[in-house]
PyMOL Python script that loads the backbone (N, CA, C, O; Angstrom):
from pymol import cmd

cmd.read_pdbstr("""\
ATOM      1  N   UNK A   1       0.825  -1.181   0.000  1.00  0.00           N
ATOM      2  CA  UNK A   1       0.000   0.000   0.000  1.00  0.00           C
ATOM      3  C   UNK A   1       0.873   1.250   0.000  1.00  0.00           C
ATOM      4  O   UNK A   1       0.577   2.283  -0.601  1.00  0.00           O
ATOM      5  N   UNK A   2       1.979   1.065   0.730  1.00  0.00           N
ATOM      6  CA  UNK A   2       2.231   2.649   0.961  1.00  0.00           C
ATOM      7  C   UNK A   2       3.367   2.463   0.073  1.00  0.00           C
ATOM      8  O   UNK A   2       4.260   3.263   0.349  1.00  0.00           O
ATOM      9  N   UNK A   3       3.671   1.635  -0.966  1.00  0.00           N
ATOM     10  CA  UNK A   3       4.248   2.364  -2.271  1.00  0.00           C
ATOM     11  C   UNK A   3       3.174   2.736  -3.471  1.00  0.00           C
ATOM     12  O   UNK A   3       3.304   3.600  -4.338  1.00  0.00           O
ATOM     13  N   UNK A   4       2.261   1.978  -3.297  1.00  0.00           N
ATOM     14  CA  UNK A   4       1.161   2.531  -4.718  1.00  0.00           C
ATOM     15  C   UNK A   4       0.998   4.114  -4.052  1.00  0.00           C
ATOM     16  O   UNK A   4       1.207   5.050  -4.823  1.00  0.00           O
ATOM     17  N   UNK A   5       0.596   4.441  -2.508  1.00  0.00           N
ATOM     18  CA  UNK A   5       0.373   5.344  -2.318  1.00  0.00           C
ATOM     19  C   UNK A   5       1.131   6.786  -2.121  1.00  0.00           C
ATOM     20  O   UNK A   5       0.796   7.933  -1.825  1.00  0.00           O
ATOM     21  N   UNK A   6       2.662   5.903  -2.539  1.00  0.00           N
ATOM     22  CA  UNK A   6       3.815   7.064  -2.523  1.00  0.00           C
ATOM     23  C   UNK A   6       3.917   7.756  -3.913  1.00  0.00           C
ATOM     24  O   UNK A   6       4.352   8.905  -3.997  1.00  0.00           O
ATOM     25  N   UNK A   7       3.435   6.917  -5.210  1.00  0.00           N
ATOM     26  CA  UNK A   7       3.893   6.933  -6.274  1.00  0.00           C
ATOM     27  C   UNK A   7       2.802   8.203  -7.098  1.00  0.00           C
ATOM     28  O   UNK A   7       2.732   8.785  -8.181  1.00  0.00           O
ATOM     29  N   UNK A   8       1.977   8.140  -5.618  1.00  0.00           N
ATOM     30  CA  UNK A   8       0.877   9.563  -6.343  1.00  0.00           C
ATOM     31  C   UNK A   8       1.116  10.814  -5.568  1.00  0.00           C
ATOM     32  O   UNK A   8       0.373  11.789  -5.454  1.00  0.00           O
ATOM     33  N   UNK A   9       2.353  10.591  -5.034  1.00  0.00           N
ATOM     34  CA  UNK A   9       2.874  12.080  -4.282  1.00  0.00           C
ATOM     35  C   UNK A   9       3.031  12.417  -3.033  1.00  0.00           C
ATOM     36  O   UNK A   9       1.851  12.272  -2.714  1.00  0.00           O
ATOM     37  N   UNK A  10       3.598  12.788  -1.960  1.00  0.00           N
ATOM     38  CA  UNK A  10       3.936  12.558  -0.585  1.00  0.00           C
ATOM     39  C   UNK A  10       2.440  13.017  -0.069  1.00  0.00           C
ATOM     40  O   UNK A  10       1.773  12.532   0.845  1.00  0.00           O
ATOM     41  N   UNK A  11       2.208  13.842  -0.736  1.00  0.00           N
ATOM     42  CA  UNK A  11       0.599  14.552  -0.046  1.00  0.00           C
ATOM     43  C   UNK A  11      -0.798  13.297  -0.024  1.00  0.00           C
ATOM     44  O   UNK A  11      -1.592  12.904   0.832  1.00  0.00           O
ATOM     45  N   UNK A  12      -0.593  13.063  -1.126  1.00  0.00           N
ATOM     46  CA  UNK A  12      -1.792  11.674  -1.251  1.00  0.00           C
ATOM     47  C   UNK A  12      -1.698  10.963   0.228  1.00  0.00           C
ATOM     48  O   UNK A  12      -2.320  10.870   1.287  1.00  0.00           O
ATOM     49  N   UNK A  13      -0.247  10.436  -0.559  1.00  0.00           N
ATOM     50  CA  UNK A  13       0.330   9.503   0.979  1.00  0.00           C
ATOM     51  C   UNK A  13      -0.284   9.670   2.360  1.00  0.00           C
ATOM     52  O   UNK A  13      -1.084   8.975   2.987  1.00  0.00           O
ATOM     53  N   UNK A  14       0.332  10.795   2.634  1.00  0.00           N
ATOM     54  CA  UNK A  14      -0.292  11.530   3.989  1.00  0.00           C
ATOM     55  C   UNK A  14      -1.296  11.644   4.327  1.00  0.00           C
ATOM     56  O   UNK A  14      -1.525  11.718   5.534  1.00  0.00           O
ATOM     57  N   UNK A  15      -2.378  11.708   3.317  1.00  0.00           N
ATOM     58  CA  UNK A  15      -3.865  11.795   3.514  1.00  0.00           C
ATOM     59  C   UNK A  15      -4.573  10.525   3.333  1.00  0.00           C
ATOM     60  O   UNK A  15      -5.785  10.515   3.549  1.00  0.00           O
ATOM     61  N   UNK A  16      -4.076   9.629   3.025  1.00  0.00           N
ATOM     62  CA  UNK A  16      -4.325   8.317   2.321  1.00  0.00           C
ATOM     63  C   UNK A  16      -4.075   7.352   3.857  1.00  0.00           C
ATOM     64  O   UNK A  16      -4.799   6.583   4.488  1.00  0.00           O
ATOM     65  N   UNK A  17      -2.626   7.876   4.044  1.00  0.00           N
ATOM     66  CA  UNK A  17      -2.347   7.117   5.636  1.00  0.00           C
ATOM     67  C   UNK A  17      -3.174   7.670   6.877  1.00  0.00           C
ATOM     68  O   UNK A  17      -3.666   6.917   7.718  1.00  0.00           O
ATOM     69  N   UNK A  18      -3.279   9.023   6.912  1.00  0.00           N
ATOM     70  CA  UNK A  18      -4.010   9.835   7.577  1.00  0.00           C
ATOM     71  C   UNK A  18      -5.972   8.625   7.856  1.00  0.00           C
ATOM     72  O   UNK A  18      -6.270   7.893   8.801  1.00  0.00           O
ATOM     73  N   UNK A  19      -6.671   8.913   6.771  1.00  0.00           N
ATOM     74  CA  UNK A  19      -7.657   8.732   6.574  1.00  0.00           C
ATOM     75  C   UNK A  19      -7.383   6.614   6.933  1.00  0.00           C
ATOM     76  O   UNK A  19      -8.054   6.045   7.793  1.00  0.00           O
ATOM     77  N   UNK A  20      -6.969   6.321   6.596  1.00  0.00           N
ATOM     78  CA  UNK A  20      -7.636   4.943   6.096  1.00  0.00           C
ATOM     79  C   UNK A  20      -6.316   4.491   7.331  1.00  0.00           C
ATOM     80  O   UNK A  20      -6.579   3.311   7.563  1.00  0.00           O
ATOM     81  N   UNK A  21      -5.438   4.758   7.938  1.00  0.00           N
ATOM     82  CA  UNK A  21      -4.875   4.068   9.259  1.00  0.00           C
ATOM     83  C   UNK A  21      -5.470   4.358  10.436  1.00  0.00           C
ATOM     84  O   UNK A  21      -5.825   3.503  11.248  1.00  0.00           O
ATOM     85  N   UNK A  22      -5.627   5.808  10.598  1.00  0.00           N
ATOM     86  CA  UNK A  22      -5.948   6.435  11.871  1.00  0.00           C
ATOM     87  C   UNK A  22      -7.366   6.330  12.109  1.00  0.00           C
ATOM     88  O   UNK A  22      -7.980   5.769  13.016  1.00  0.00           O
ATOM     89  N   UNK A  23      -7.892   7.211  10.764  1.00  0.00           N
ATOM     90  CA  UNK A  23      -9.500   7.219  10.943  1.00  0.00           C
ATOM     91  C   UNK A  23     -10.144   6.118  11.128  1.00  0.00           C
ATOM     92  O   UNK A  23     -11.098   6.078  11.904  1.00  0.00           O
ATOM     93  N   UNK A  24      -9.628   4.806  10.290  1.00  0.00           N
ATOM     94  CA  UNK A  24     -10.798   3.610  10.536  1.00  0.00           C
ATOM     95  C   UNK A  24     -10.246   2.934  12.223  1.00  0.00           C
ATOM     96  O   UNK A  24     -10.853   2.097  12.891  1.00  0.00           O
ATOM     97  N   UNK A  25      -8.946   3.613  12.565  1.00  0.00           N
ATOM     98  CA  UNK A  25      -9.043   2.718  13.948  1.00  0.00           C
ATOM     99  C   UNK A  25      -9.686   3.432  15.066  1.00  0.00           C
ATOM    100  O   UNK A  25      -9.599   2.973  16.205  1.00  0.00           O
ATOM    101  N   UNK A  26     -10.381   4.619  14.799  1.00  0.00           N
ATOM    102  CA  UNK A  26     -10.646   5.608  15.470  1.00  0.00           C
ATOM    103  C   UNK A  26     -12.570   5.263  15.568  1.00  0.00           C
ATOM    104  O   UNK A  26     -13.352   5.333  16.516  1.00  0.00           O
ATOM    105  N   UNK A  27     -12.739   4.930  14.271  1.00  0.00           N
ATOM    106  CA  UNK A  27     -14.291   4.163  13.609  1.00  0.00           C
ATOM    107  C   UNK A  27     -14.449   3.302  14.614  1.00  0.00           C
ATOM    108  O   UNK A  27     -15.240   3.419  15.550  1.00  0.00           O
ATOM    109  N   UNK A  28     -13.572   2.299  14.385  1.00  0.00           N
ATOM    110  CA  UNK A  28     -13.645   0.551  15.031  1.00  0.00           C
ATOM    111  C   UNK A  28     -13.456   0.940  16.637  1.00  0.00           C
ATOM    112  O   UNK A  28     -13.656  -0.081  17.295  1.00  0.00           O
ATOM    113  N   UNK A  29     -13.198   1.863  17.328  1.00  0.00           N
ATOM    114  CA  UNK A  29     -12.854   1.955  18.535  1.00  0.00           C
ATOM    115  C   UNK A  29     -14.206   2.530  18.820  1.00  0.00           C
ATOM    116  O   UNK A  29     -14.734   1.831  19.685  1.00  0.00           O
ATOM    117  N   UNK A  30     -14.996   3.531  18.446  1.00  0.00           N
ATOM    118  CA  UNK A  30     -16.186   3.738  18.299  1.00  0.00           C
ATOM    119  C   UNK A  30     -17.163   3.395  18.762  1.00  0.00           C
ATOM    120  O   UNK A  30     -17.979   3.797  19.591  1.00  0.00           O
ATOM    121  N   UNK A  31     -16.889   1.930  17.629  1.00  0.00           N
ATOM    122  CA  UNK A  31     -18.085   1.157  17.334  1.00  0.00           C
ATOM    123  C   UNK A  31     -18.065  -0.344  17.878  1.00  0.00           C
ATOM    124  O   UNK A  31     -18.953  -1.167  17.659  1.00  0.00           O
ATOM    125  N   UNK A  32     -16.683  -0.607  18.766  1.00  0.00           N
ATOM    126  CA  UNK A  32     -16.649  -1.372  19.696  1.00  0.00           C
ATOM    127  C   UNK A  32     -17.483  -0.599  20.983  1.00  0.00           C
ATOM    128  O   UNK A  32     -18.546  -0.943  21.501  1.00  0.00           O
ATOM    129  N   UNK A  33     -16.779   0.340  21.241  1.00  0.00           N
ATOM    130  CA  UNK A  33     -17.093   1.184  22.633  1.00  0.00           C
ATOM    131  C   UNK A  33     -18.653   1.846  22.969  1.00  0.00           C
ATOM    132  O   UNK A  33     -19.073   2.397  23.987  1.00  0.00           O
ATOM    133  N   UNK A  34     -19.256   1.569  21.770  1.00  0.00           N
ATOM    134  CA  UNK A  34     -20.470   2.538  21.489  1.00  0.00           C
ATOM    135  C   UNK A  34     -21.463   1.967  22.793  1.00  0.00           C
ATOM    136  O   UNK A  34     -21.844   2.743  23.669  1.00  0.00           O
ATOM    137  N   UNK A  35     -21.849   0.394  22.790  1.00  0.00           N
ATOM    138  CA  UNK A  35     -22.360   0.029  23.959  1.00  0.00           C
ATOM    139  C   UNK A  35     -21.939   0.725  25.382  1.00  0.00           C
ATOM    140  O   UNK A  35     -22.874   1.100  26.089  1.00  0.00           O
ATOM    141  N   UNK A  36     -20.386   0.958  25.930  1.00  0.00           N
ATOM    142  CA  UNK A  36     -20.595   1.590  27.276  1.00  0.00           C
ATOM    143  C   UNK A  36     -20.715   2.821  27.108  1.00  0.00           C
ATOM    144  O   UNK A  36     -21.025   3.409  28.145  1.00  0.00           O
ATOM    145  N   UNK A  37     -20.550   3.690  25.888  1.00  0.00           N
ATOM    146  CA  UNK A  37     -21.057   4.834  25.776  1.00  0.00           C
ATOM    147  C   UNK A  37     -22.288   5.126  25.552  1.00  0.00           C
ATOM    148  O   UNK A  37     -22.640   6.306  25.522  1.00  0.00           O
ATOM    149  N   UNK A  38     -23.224   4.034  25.343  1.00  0.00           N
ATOM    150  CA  UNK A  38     -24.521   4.216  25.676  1.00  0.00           C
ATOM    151  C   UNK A  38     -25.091   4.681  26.953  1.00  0.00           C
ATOM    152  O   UNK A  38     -25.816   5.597  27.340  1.00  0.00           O
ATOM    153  N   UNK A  39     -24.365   3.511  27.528  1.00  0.00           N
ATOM    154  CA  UNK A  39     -24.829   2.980  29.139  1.00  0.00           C
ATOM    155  C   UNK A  39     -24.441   4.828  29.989  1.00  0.00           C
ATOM    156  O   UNK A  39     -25.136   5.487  30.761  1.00  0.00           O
ATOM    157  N   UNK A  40     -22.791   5.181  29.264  1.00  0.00           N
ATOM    158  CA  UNK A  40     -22.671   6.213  30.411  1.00  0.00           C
ATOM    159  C   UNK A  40     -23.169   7.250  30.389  1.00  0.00           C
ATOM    160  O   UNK A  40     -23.354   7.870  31.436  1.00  0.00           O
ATOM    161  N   UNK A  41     -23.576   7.799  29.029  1.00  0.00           N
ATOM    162  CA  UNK A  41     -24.644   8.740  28.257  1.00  0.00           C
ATOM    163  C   UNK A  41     -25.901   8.726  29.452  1.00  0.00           C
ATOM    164  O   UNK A  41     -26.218   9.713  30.115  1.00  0.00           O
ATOM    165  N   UNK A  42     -26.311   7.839  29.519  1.00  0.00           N
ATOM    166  CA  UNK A  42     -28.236   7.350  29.667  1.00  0.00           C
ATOM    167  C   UNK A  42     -28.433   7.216  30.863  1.00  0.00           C
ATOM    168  O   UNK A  42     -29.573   7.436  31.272  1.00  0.00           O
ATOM    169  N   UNK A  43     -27.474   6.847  31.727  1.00  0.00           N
ATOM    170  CA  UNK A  43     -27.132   6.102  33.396  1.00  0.00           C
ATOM    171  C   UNK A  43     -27.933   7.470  33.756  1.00  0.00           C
ATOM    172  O   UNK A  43     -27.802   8.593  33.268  1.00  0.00           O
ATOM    173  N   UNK A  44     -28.939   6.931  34.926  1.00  0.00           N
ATOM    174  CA  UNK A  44     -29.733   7.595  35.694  1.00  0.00           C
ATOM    175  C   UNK A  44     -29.039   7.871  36.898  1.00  0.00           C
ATOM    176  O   UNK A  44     -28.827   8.903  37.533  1.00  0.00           O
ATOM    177  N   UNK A  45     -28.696   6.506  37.066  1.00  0.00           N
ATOM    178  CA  UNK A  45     -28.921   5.907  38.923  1.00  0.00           C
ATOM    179  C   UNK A  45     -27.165   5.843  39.073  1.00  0.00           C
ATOM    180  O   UNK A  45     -26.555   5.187  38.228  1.00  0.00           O
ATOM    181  N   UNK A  46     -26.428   6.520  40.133  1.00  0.00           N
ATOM    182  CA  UNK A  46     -25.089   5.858  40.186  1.00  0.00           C
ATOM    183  C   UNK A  46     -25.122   4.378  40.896  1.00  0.00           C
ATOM    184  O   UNK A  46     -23.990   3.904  40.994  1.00  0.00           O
ATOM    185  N   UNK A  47     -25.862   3.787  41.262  1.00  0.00           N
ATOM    186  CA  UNK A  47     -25.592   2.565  42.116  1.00  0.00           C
ATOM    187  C   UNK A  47     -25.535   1.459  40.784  1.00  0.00           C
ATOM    188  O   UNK A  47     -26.096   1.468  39.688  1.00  0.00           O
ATOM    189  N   UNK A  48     -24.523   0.457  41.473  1.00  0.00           N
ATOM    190  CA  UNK A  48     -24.813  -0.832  40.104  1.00  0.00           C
ATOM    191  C   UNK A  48     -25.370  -1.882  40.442  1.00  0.00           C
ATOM    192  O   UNK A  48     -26.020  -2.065  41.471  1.00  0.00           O
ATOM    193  N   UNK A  49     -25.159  -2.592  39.640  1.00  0.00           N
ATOM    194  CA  UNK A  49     -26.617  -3.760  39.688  1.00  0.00           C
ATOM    195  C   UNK A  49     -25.342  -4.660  39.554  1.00  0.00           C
ATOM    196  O   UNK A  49     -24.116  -4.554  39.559  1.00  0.00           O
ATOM    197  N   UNK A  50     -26.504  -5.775  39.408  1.00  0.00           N
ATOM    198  CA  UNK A  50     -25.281  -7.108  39.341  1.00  0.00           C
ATOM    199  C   UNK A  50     -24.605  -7.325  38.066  1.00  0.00           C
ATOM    200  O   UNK A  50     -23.500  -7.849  37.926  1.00  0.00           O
ATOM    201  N   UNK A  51     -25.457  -6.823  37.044  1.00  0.00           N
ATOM    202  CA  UNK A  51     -24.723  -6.883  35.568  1.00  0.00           C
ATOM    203  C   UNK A  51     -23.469  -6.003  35.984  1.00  0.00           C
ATOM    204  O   UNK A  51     -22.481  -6.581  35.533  1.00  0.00           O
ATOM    205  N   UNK A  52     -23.118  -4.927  36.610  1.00  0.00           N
ATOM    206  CA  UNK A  52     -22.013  -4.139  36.503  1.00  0.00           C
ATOM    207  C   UNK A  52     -20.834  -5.505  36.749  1.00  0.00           C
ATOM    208  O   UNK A  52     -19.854  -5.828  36.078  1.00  0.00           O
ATOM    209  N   UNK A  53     -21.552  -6.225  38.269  1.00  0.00           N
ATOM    210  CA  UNK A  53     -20.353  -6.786  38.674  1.00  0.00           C
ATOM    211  C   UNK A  53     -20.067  -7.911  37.396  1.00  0.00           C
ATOM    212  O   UNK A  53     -18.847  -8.049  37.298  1.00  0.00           O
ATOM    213  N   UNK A  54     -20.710  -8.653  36.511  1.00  0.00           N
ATOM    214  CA  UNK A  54     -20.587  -9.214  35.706  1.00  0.00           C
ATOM    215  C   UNK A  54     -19.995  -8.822  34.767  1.00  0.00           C
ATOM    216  O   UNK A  54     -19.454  -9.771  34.199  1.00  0.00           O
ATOM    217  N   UNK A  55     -19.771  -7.698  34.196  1.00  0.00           N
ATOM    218  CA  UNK A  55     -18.664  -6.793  33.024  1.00  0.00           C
ATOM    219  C   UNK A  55     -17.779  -6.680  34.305  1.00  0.00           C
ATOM    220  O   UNK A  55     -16.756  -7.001  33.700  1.00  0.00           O
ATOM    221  N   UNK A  56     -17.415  -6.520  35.357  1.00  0.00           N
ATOM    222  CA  UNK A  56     -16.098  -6.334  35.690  1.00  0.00           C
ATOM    223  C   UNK A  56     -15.241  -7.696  36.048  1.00  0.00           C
ATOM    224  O   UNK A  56     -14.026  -7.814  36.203  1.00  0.00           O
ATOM    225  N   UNK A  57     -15.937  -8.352  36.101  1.00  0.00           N
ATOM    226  CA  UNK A  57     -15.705 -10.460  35.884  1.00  0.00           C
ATOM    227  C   UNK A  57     -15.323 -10.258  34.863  1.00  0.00           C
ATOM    228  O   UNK A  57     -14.230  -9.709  35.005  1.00  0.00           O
ATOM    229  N   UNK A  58     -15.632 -10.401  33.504  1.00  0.00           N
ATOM    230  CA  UNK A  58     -15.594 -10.893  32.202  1.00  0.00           C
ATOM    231  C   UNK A  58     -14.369  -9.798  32.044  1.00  0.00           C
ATOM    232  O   UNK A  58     -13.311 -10.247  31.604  1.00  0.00           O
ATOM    233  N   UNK A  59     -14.444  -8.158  32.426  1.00  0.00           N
ATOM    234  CA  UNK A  59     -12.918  -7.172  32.158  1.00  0.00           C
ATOM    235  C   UNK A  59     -11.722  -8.076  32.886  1.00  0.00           C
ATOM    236  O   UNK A  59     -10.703  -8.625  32.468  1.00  0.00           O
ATOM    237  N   UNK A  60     -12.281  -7.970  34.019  1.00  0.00           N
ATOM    238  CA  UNK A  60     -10.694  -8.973  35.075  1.00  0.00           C
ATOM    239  C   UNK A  60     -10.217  -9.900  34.379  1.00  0.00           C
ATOM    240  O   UNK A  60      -9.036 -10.094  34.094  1.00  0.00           O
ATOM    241  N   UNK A  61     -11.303 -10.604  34.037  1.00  0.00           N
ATOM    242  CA  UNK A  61     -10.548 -12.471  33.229  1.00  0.00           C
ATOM    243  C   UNK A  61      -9.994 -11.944  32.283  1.00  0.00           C
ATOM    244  O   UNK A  61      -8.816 -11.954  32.643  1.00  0.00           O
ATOM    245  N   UNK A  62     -10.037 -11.379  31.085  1.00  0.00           N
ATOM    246  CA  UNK A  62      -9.503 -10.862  29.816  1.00  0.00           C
ATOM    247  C   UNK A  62      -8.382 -10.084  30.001  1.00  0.00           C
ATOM    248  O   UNK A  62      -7.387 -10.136  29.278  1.00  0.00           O
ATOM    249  N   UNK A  63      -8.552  -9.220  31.146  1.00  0.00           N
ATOM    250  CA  UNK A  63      -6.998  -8.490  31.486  1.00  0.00           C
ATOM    251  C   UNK A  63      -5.861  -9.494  32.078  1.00  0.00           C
ATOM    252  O   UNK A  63      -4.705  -9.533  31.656  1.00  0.00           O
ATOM    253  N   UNK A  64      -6.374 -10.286  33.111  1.00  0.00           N
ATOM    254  CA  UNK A  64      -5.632 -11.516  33.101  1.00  0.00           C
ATOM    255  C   UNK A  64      -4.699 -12.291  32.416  1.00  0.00           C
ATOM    256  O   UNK A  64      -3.480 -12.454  32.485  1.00  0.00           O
ATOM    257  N   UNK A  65      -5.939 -12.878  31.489  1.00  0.00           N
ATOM    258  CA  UNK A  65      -5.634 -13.394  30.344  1.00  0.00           C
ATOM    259  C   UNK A  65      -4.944 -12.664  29.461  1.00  0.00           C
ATOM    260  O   UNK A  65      -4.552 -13.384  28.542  1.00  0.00           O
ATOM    261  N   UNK A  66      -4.560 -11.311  29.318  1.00  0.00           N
ATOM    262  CA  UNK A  66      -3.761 -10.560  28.653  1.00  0.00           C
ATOM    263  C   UNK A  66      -2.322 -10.614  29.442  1.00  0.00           C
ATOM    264  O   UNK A  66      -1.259 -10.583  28.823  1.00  0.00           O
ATOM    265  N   UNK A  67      -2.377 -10.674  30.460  1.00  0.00           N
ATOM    266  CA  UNK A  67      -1.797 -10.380  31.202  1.00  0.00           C
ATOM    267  C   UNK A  67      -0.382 -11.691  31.370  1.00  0.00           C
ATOM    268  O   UNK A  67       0.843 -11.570  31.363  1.00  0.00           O
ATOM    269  N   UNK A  68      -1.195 -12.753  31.495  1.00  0.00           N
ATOM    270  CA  UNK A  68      -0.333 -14.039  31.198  1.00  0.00           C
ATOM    271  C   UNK A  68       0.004 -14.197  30.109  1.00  0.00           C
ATOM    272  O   UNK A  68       1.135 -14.608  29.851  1.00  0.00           O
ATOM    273  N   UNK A  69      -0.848 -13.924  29.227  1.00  0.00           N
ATOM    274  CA  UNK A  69      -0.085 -14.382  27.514  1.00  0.00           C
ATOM    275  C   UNK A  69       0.811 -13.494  27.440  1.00  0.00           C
ATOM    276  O   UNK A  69       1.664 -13.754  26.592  1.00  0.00           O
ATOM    277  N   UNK A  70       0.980 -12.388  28.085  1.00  0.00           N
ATOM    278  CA  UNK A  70       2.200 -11.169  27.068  1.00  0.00           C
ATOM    279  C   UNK A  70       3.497 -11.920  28.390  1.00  0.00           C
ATOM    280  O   UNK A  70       4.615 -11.773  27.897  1.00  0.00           O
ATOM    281  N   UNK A  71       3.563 -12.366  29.295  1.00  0.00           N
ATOM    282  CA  UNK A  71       4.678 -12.981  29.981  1.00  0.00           C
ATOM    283  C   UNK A  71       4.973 -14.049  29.289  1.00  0.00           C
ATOM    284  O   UNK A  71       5.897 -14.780  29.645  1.00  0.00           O
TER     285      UNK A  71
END
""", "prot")
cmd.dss("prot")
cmd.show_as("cartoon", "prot")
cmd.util.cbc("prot")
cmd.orient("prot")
């Protein structure tokens, strides 16, 4: 990619890498995240329920699990 995209001028490039590296990871972060940005948008009540403690189960295990695989 980033020689087809050199070969149309450093500026393309830049806007080409700009747009389609940054922007779509910026999209996908979004549109992963969009669910707790629902929740923190809309949240009435500060107290949590048991679903909270259940997303912070399922966050712990996965950070964990991140946590051992990168050792």
């Amino acid at each position: 990619m980033r020689k087809s995209w050199m070969e149309k001028g450093l500026v393309v490039y830049y806007i080409k890498a700009f747009l389609i590296v940054f922007m779509m990871q910026a999209l996908f972060g979004l549109i992963v995240n969009s669910a707790s940005l629902f929740v923190c948008i809309w949240s009435v009540d500060d107290t949590l329920i048991w679903l909270d403690y259940v997303g912070l189960a399922v966050w712990l295990g996965g950070f964990v699990f991140e946590v051992v695989g990168d050792e």
